[in-house]
N, C-alpha and C positions, 0 to 999 in steps of 0.2 A: 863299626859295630861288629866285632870280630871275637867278645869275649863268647865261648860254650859253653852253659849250660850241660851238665852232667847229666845222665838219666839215671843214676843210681841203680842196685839193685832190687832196692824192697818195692814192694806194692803200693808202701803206704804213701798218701799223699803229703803227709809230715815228712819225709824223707824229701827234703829241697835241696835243688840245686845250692852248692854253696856261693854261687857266684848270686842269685838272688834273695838270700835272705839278710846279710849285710848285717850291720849293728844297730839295736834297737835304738831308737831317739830318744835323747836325753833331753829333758824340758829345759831351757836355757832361760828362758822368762817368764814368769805367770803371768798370763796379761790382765790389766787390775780391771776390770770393766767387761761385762759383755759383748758390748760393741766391740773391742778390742779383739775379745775371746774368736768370735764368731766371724771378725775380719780375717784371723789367723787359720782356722777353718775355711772361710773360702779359699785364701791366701791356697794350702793344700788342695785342695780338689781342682783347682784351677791349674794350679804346678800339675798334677795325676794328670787332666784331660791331655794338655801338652804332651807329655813324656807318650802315651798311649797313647797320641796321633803319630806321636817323630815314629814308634816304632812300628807303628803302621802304614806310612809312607818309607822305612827301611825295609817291611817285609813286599809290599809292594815293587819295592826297584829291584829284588830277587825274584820276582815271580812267585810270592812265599803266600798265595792269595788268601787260604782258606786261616791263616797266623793273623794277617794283614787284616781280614773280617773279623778276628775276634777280638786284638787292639783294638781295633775301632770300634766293637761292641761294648769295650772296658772304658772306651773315651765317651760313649753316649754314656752308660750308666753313673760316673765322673760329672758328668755337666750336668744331671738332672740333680744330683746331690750339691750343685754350685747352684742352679738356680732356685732350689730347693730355701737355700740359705738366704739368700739375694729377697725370695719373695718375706721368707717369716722374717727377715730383720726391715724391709721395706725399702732398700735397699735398687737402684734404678742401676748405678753402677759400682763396681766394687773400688771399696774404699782401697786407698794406696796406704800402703806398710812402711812408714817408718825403717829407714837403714835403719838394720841392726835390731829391729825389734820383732826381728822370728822367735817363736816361743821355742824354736825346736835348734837344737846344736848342730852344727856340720851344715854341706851345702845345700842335700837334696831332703825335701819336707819328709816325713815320716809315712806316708802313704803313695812317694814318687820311686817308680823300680829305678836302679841303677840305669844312668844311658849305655854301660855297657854289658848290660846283662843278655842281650840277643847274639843269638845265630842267625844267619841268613837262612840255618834246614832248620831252625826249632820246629817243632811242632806244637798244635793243639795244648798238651800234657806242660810242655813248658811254660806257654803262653797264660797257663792257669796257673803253674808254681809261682811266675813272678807275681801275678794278683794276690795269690793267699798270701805270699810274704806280706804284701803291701801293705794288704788289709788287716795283720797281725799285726805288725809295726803300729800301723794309726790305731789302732782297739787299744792294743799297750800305752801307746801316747795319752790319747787322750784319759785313762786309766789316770795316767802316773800327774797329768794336767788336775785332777780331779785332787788327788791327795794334795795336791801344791797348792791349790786353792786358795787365796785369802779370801774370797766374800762368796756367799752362797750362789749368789745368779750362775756365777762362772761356774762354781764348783756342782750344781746341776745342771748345766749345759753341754761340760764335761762331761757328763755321768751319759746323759741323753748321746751324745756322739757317741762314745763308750761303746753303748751297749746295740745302735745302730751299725756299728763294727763290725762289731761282733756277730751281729743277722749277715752284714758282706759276710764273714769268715763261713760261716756256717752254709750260707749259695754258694761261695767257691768251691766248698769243699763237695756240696751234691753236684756241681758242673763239674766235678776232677772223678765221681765216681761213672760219672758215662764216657770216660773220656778213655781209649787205651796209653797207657806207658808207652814211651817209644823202646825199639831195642836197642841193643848197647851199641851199634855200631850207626846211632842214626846219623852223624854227621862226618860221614864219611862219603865223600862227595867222587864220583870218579872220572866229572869232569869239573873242577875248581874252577872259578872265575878266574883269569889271567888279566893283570892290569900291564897297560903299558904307559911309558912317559908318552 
């Protein structure tokens, strides 16, 4: 995990790393069923807990502790939205996904940061950029889930994850205001890890 994260210029929290905002998901399947709908949905938040633990056990084998506790803050908040799903569909264990029957295009779900989007120095401020991306990404998705719709259950469940997104977007964005910017020279390390064979 060696790609960096940029600290850009601006102030603004909209100014994202380019390496973690990635291309918005494109719906690849409506799923015709509720059931289906909200399997796909877990299916996401389950993929998010993962990705938020790996990069929390990466910032941990750096000593990156106080990064490593906010992953892992993002992988609780992840698993309470999975078992969130789990409880309202009744749900004991999460149903299995049909090869091929991701609603969403490409490998990673629509709300999973790149596995390569960490530095070993990120800081705080990045650890947040990757979230907001994520959490725009699934707001978008499920949005775009919403229009594709063919039967109402779906196409309001949609609507409901939607705008639940959107509440994420809106906390990432007051957790990115207490948070300072790093400076432009954050990952400049001046004693680099040295690997040997």
């Amino acid at each position: 995990m060696s790609a960096a994260p940029t600290s850009g210029a601006s102030s603004s929290h909209d100014a994202q790393p380019a390496s973690t905002i990635g291309a918005p998901a494109a719906v690849a399947t409506v799923p015709p069923t509720l059931d289906a709908f909200m399997a796909q949905a877990l299916a996401m938040e389950l993929e998010a807990v993962e990705r938020y633990t790996d990069f929390a056990d990466s910032m941990e084998t750096h000593n990156n502790l106080e990064v490593a506790s906010m992953f892992r803050t993002m992988a609780g908040y992840e698993s309470k939205h999975a078992e969130q799903i789990m409880r309202d569909m009744g749900w004991t264990e999460a149903p299995a996904l049909p090869p091929g029957s991701q609603a969403w295009s490409g490998f990673d779900a629509p709300e999973t940061a790149s596995i390569d989007a960490v530095h070993y120095l990120m800081q705080p401020w990045h650890a947040l950029q990757l979230a907001l991306a994520a959490e725009q990404r699934a707001e978008a998705f499920f949005g775009a889930l919403a229009a594709a719709a063919t039967t109402d259950a779906v196409r309001r469940a949609a609507l409901e994850l939607q705008a639940e997104e959107a509440e994420h977007v809106a906390l990432v964005r007051t957790w990115l205001d207490k948070v300072p910017q790093p400076d432009d020279d954050w990952a400049v390390d001046p004693d680099p890890p040295r690997y040997t064979e």
